[in-house]
Z-matrix of the N, CA and C atoms (Angstrom, degrees):
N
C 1 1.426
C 2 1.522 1 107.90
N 3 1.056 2 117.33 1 123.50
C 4 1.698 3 137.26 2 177.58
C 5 1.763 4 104.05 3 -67.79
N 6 1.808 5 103.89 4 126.95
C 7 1.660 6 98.84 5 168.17
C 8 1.242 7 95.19 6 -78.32
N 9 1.491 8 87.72 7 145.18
C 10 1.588 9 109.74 8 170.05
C 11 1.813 10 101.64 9 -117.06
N 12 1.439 11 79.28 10 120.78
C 13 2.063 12 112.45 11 -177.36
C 14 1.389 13 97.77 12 -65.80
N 15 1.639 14 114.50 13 109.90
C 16 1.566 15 107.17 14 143.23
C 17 1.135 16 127.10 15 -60.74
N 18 1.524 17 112.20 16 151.92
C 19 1.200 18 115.07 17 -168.37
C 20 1.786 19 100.47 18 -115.99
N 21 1.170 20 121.58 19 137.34
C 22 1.327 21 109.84 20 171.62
C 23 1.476 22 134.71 21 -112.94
N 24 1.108 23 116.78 22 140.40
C 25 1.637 24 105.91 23 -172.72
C 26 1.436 25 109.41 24 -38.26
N 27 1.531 26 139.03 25 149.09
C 28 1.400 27 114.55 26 141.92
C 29 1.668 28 125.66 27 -95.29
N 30 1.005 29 125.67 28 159.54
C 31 1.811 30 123.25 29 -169.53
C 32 1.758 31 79.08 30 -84.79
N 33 1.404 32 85.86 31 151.57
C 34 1.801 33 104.34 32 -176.86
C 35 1.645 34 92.35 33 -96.72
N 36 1.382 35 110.80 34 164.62
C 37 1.981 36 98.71 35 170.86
C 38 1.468 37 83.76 36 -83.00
N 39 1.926 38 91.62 37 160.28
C 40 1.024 39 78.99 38 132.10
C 41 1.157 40 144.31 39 -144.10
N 42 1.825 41 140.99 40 -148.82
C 43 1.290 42 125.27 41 -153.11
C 44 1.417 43 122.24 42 -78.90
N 45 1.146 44 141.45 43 130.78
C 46 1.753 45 140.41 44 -172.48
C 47 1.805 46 98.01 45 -62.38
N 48 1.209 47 80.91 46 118.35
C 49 1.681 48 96.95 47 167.73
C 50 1.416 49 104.35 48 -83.13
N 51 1.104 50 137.34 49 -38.51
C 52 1.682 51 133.20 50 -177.98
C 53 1.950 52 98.37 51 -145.66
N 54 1.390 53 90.00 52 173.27
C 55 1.583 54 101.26 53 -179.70
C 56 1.530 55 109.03 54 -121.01
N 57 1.239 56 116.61 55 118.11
C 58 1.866 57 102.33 56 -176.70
C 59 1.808 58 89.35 57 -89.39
N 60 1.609 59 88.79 58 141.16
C 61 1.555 60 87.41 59 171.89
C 62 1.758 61 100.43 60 -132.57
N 63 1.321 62 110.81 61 149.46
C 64 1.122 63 123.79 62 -167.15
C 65 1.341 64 98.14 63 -113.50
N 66 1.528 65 127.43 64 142.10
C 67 1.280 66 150.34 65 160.55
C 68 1.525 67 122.98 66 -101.62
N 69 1.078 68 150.17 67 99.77
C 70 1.666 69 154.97 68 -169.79
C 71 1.391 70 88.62 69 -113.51
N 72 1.443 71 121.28 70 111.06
C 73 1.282 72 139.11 71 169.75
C 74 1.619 73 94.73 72 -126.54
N 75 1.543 74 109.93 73 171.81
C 76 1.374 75 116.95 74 179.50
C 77 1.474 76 108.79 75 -100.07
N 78 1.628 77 126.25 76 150.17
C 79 1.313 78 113.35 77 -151.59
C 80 1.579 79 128.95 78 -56.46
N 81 0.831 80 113.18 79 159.26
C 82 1.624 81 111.28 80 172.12
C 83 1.248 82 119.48 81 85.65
N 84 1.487 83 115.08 82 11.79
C 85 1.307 84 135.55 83 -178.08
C 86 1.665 85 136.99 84 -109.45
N 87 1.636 86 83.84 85 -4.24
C 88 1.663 87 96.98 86 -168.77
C 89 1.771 88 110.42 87 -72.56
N 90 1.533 89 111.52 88 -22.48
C 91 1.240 90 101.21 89 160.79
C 92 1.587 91 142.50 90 -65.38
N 93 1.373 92 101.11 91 -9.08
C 94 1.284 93 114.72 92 -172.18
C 95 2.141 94 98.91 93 -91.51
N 96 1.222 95 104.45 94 -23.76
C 97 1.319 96 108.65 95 163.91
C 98 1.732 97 129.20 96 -79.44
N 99 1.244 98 94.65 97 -41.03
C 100 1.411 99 98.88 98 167.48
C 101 1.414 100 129.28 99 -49.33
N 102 1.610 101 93.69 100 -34.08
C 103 1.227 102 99.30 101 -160.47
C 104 1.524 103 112.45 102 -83.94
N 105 1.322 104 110.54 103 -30.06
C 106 1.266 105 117.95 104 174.32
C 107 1.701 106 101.43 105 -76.09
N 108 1.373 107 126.40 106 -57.39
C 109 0.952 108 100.76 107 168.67
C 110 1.823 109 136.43 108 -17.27
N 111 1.281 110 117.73 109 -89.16
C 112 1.453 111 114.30 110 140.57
C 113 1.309 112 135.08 111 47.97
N 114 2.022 113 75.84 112 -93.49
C 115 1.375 114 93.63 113 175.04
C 116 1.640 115 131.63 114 -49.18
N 117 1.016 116 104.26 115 -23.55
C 118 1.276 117 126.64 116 -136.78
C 119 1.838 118 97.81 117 -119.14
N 120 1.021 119 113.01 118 7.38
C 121 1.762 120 129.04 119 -158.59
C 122 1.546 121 130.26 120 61.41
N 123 1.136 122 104.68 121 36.99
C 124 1.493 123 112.04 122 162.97
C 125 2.118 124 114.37 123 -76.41
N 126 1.090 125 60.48 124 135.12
C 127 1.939 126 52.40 125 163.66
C 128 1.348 127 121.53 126 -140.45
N 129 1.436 128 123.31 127 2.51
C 130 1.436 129 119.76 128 148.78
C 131 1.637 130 114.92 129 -172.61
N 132 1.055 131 105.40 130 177.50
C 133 1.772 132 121.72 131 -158.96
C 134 1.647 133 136.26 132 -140.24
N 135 0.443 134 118.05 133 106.52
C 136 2.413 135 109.31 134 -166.50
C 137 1.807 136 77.88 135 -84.32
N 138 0.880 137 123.11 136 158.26
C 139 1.753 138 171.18 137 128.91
C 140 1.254 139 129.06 138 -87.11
N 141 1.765 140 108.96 139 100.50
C 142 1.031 141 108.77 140 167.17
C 143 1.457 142 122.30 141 -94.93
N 144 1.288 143 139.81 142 155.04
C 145 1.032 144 143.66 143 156.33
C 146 2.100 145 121.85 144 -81.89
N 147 1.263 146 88.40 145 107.44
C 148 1.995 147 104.19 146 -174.76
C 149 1.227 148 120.52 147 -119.89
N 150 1.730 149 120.57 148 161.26
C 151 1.274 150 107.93 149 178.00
C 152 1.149 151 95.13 150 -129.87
N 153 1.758 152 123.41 151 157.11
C 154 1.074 153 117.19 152 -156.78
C 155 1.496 154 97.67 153 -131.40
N 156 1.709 155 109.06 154 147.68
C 157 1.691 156 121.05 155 -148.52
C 158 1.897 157 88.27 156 -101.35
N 159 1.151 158 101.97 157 168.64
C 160 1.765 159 104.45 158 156.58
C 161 1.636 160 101.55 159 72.96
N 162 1.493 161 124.64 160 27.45
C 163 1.403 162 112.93 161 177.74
C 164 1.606 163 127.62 162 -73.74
N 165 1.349 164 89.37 163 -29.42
C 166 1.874 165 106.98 164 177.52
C 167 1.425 166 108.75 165 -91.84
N 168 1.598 167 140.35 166 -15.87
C 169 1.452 168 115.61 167 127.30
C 170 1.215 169 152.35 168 -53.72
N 171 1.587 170 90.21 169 -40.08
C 172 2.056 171 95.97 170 159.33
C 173 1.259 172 118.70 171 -26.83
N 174 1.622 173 88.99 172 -61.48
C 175 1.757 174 118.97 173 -161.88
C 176 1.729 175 90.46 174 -48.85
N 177 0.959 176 102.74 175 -72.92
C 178 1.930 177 125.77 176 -156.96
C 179 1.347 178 92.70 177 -48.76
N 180 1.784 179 138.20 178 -54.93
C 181 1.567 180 120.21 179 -165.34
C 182 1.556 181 92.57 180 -116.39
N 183 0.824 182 131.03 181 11.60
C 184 1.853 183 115.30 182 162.26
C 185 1.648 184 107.90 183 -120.15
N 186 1.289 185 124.32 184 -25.01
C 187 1.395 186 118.19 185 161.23
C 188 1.624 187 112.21 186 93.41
N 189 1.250 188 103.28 187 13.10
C 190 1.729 189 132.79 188 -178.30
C 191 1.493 190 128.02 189 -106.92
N 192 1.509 191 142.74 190 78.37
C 193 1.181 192 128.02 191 -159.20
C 194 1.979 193 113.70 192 -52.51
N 195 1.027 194 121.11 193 163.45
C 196 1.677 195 116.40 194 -171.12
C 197 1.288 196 94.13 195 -132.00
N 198 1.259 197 152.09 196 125.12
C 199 1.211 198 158.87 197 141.51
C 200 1.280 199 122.04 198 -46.80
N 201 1.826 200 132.58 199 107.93
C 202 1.020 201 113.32 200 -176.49
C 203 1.309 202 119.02 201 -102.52
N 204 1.276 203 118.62 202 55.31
C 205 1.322 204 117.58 203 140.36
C 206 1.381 205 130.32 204 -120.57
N 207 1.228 206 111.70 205 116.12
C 208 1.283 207 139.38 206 178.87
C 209 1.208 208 144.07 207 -52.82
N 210 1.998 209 141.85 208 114.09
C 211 1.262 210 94.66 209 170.95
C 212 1.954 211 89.16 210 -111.95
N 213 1.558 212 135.17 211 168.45
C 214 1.083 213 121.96 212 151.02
C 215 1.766 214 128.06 213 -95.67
N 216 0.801 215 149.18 214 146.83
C 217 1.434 216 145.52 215 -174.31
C 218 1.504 217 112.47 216 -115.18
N 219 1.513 218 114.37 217 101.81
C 220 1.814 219 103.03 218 -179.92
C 221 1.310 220 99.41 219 -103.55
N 222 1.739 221 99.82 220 152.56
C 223 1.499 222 100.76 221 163.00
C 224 1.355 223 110.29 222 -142.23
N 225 1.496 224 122.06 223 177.12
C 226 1.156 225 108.78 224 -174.43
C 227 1.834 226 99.46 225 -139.78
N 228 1.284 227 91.81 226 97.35
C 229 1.610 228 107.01 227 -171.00
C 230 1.854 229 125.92 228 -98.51
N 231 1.195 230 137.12 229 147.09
C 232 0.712 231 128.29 230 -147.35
C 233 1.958 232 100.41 231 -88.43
N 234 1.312 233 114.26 232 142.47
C 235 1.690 234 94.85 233 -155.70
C 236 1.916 235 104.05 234 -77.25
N 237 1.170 236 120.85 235 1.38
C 238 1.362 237 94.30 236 173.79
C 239 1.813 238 108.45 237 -91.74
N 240 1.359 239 120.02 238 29.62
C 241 1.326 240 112.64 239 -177.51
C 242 2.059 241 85.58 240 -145.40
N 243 0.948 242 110.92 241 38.31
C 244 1.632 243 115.11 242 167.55
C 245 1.246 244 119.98 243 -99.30
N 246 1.113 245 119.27 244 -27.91
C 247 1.614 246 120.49 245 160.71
C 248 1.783 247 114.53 246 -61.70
N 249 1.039 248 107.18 247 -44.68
C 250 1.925 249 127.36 248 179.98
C 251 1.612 250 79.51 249 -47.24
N 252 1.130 251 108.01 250 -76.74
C 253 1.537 252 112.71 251 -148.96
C 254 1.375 253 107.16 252 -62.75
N 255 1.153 254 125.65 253 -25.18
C 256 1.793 255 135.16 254 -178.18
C 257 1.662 256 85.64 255 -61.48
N 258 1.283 257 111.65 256 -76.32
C 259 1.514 258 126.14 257 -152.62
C 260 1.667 259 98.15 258 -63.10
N 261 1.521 260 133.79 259 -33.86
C 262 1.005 261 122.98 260 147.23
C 263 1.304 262 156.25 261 18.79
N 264 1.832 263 81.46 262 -112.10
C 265 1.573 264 112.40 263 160.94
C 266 1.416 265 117.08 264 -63.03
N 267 1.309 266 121.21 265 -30.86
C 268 1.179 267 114.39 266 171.40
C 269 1.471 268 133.64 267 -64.37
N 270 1.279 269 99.57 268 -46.95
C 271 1.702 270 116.61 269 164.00
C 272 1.741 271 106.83 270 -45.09
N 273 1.278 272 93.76 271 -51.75
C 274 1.929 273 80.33 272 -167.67
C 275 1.426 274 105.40 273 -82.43
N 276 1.040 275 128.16 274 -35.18
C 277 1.777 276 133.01 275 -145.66
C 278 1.910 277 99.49 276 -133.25
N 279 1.314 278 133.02 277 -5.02
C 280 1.166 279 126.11 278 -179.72
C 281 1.406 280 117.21 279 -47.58
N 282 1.538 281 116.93 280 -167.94
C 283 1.352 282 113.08 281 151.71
C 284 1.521 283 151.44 282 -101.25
N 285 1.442 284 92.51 283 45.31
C 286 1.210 285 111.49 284 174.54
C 287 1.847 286 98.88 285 -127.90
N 288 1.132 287 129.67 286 44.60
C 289 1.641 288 157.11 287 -164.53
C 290 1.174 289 102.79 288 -139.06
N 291 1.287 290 101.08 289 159.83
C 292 1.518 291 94.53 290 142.82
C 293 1.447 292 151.65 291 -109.10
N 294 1.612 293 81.99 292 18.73
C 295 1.697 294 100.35 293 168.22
C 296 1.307 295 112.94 294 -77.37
N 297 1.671 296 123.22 295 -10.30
C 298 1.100 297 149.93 296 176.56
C 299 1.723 298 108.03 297 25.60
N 300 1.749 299 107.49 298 50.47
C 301 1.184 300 143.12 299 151.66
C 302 1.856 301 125.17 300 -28.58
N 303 0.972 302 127.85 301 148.82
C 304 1.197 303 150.89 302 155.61
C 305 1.240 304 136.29 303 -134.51
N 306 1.312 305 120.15 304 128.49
C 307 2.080 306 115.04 305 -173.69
C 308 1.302 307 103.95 306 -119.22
N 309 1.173 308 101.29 307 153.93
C 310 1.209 309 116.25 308 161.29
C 311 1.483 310 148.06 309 178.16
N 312 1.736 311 132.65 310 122.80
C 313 1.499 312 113.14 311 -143.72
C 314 1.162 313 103.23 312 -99.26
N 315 1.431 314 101.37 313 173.16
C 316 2.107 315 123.06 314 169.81
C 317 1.672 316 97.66 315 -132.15
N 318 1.228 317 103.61 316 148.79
C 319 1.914 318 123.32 317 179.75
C 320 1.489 319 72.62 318 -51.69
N 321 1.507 320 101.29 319 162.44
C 322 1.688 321 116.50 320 146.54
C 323 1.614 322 95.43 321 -139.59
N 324 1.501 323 107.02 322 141.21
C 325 1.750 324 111.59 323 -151.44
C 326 1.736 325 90.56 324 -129.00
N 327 1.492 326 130.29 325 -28.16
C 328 1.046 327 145.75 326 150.99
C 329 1.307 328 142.24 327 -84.45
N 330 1.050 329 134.69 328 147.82
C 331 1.801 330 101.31 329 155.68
C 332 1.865 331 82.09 330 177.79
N 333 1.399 332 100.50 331 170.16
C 334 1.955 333 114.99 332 -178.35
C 335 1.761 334 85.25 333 -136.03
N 336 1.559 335 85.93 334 162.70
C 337 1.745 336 86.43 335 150.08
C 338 1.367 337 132.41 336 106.06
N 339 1.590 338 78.76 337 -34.18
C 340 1.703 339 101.78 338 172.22
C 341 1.941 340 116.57 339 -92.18
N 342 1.163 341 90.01 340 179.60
C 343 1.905 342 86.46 341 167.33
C 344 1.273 343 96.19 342 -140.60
């Protein structure tokens, strides 16, 4: 008698209702993100406070000192206005600033809390 292989459904993903995007600028800078944020239809943000590892390699192969103190900026934006906010934050706070910033999003497929 031959095993016979179950087969199992697979769960489909599913679709991102919003995109949280995170901002890591160097401290004292998260206003300069917000604000563009904003602009752009954000309407609010948590701030974390971080410290950031790998500053004296930066230095050594990009030739740029990095400050490791940190703040991060999350938001939770609606995804057809996540590009706005990429191009944004970058404009004001990137790393060519001196918030010498980075963005960047993940799907968000869940979430409470918001309106």
């Amino acid at each position: 008698m031959a095993n016979k292989k179950k087969v199992s459904k697979t769960k489909q993903p599913k679709k991102a209702l919003a995109d949280a995007v995170f901002c890591i600028v160097n401290r004292g800078f998260t206003d300069l993100v917000m604000v563009a944020a904003r602009k752009v239809g954000v309407t609010g943000g948590t701030v974390l406070h971080a410290r950031g590892t790998g500053s004296e390699q930066f230095k050594k192969y990009y030739g740029i000192s990095v400050t490791p103190e940190k703040e991060i900026v999350m938001m939770i934006v609606k995804s057809d206005i996540t590009d706005k906010v990429l191009l944004a934050v970058n404009e004001a706070a990137g790393l060519d600033s001196p918030g010498q910033g980075i963005a960047f999003a993940l799907p968000v497929t869940d979430y409470v809390g918001t309106r």
